[in-house]
C-alpha positions as CSV (number, residue, x, y, z in Angstrom):
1,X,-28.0,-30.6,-54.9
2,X,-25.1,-29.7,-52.5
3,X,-27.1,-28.5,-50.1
4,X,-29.2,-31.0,-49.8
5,X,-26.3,-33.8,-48.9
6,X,-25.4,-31.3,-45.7
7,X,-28.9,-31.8,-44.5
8,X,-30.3,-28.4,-45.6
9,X,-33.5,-28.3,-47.1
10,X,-35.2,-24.8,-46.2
11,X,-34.8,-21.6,-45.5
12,X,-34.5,-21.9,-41.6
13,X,-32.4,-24.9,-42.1
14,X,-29.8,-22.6,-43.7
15,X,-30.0,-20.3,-41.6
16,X,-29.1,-22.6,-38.7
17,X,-26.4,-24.9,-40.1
18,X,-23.2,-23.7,-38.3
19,X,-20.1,-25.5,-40.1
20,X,-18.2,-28.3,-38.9
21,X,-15.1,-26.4,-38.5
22,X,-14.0,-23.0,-38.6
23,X,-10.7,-21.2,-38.5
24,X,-10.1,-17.8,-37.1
25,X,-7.7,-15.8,-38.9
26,X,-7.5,-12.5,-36.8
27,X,-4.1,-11.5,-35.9
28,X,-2.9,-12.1,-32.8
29,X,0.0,-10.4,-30.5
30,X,2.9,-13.0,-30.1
31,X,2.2,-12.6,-26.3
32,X,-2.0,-14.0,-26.6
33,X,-0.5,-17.2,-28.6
34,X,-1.2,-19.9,-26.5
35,X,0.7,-23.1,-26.7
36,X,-1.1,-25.7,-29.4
37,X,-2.9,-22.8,-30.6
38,X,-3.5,-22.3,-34.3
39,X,-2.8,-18.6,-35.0
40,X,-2.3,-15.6,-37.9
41,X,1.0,-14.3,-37.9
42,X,1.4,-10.8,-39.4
43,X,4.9,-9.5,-39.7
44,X,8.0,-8.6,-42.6
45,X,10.3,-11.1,-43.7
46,X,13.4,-10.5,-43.0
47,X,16.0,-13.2,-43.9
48,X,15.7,-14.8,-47.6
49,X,14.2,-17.7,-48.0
50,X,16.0,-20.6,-48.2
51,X,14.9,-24.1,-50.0
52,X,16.6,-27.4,-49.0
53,X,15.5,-30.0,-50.9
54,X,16.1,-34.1,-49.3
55,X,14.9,-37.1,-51.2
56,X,13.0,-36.6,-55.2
57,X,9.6,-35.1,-53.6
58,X,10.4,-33.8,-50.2
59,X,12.0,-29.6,-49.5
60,X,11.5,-27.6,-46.9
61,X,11.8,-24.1,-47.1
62,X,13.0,-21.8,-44.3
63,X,12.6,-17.6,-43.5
64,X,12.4,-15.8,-40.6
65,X,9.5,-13.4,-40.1
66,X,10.0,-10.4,-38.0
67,X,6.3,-10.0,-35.5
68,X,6.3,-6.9,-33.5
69,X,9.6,-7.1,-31.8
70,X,10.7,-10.8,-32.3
71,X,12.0,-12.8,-35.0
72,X,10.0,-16.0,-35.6
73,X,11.4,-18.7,-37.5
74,X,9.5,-20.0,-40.6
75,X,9.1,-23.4,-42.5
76,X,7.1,-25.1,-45.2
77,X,7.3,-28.6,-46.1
78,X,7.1,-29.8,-49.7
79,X,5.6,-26.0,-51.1
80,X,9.0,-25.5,-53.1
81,X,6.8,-23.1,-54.8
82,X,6.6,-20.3,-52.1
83,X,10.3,-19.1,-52.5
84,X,9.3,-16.6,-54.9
85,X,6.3,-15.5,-52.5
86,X,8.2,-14.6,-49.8
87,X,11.5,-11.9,-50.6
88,X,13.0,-10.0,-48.1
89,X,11.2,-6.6,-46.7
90,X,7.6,-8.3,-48.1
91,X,5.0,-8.1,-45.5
92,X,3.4,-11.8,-44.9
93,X,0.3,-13.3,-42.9
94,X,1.1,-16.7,-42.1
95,X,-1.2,-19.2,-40.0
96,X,0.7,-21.7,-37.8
97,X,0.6,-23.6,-35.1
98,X,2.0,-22.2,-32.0
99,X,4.5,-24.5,-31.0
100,X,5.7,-24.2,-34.7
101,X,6.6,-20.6,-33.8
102,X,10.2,-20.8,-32.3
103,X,11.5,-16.8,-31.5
104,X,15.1,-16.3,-32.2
């Protein structure tokens, strides 16, 4: 079973497995991001996106996302797909790394 190749074979051993690696995904204020810190991102987009596409497998799409009272530029790499996901006035939770968040 599944369980059994993460070491857990009763009941208290469940209860007590904590996971390797866990993500928070509360929202944070722009001003509580620390540098290097992964964080949620709630906010409205508020340019259109834009996809650039370089080389046969490779885009990057760009947006800005307006968080409380800045404007915090976006990108994906190689997720062409998203364009449609993200249309001006939509509001978007993003998780990124801090220093990926530039303000404009």
């Amino acid at each position: 079973m599944a369980l059994n190749s993460l070491g857990i074979a009763t009941i208290n051993d469940l209860l007590f497995y904590f996971p390797f690696r866990y993500t928070d995904l509360k929202v944070k204020p722009l001003e509580e991001v620390a540098d290097q810190e992964q964080v949620t991102l709630k906010g409205t987009v508020v340019t259109p996106a834009v996809l650039t596409r370089f080389g046969p497998h490779k885009s990057r799409l760009n947006f800005k996302l307006q968080v409380e009272h800045a404007v915090v530029a976006v990108t994906f790499f190689n997720q062409p797909w998203l364009k449609e996901k993200f249309e001006m006035g939509v509001e978007a939770a993003i998780l990124a790394n801090g220093t990926a968040c530039a303000t404009a």
